[in-house]
DOFI-639124 format. One line per 2 residues: number of its first residue (from 1); their letters; for each residue y, x, z of C-alpha. Coordinates in nm, 2 decimals. Example, Ala and Ser with C-alpha at 12.3 -4.5 7.8 and 13.67 -1.06 7.14 Angstrom:
% residues 2
1) AS) -0.45,1.23,0.78; -0.11,1.37,0.71 .
% end
This chain:
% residues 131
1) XX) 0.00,0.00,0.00; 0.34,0.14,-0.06 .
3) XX) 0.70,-0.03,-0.07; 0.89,0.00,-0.37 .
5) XX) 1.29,-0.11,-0.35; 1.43,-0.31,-0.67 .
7) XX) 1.68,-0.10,-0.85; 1.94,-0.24,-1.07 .
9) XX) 1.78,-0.03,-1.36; 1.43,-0.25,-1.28 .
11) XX) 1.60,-0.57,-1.36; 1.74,-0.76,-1.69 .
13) XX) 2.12,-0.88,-1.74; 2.03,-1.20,-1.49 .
15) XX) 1.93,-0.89,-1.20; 1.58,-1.03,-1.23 .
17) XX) 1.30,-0.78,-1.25; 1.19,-0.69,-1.60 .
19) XX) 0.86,-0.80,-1.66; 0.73,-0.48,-1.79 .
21) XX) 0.87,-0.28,-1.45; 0.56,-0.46,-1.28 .
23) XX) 0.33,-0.23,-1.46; 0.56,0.09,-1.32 .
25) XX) 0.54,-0.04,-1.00; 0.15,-0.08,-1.01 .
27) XX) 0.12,0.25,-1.20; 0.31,0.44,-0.86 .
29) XX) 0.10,0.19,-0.64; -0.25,0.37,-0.82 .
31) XX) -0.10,0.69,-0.82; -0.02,0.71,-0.43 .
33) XX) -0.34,0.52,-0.34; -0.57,0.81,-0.52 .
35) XX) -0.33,1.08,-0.35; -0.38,0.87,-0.02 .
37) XX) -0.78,0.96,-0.11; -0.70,1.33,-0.18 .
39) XX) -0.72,1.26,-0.54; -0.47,1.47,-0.73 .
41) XX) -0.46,1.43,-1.08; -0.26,1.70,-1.19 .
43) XX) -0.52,1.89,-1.05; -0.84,1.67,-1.12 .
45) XX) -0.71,1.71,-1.48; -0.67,2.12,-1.40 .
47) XX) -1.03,2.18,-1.26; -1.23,1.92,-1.46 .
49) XX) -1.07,1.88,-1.73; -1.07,1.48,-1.68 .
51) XX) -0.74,1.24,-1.70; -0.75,0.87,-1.57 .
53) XX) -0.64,0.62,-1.89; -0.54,0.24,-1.88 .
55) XX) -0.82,0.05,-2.11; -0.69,-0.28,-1.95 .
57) XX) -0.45,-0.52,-1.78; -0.47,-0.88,-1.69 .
59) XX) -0.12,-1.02,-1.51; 0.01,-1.31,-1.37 .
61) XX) 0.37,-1.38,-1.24; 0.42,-1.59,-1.02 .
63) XX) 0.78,-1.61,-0.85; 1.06,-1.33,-0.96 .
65) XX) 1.14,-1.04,-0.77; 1.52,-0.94,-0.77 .
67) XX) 1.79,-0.63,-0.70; 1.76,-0.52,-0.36 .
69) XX) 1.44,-0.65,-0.29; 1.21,-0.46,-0.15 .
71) XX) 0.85,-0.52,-0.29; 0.47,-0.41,-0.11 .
73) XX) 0.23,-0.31,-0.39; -0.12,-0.35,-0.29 .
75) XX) -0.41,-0.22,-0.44; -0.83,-0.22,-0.41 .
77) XX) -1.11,-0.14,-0.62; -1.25,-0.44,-0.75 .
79) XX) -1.49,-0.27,-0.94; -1.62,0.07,-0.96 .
81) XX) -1.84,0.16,-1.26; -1.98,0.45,-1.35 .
83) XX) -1.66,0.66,-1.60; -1.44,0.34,-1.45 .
85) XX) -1.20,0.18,-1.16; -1.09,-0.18,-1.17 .
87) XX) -0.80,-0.25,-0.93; -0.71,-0.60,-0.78 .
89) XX) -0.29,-0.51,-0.73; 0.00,-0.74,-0.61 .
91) XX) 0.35,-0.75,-0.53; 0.47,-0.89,-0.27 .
93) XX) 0.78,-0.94,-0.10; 0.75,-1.02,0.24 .
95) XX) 0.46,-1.30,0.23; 0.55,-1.43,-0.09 .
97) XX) 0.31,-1.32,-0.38; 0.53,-1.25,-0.69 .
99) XX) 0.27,-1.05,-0.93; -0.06,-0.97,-0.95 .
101) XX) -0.30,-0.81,-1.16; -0.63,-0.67,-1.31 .
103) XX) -0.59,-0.28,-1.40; -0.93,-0.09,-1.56 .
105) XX) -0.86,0.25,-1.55; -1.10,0.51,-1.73 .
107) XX) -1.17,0.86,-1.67; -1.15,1.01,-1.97 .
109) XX) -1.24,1.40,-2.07; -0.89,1.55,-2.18 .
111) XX) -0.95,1.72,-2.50; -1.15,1.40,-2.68 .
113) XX) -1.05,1.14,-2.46; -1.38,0.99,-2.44 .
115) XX) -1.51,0.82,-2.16; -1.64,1.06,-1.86 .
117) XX) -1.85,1.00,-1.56; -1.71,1.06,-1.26 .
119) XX) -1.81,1.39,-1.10; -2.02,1.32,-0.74 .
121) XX) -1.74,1.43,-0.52; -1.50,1.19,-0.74 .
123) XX) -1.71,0.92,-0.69; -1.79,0.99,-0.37 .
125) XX) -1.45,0.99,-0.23; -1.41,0.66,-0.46 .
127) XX) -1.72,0.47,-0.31; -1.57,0.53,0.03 .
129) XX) -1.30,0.36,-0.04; -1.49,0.03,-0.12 .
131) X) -1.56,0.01,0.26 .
% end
């Protein structure tokens, strides 16, 4: 979970949230919650020569988030497969749900971007977060 405060550069000319920025806000969300793990992927891309690559989204907006706000992005694995992570994220401000969403991430091999299994300590460090 991390907090994420509305800028006026996230928002359109009515100082709504862009619809787009949602998929920013998830993006740092993921990025954070794999750090939280110890999973850096500067360096997961510098000692296995694997990168993590959106395949797909599913999203649903709900109520509008706007300048000043200041948004919780939650995330879980919904799914863990075998080369592949499928997170359940939202937005939140306060108890009000404004966005959520259905991210499948891929881990890729850098140089043909082809699907990749996740190496044992990966997925290790991944099936303990399920618990």
């Amino acid at each position: 979970m991390i907090q994420i405060r509305v800028y006026y550069e996230d928002t359109d000319a009515g100082g709504i949230v862009f619809y787009a920025n949602y998929l920013k806000f998830f993006e740092r969300a993921r990025t954070e919650w794999l750090r939280g793990l110890g999973i850096n992927q500067s360096s997961m891309a510098a000692t296995t020569g694997q990168i993590f690559v959106v395949k797909n989204v599913e999203i649903q907006y709900r109520k509008p988030a706007g300048l000043d706000d200041l948004l919780t992005i939650q995330s879980t694995i919904q799914h863990l497969g075998s080369a592949s992570i499928t997170f359940q994220q939202s937005a939140w401000r306060d108890t009000e749900l404004l966005c959520e969403s259905s991210v499948q991430v891929v881990c890729v091999d850098a140089q043909n971007l082809r699907p990749a299994k996740f190496n044992p300590e990966l997925r290790s460090t991944l099936e303990k977060a399920l618990d």
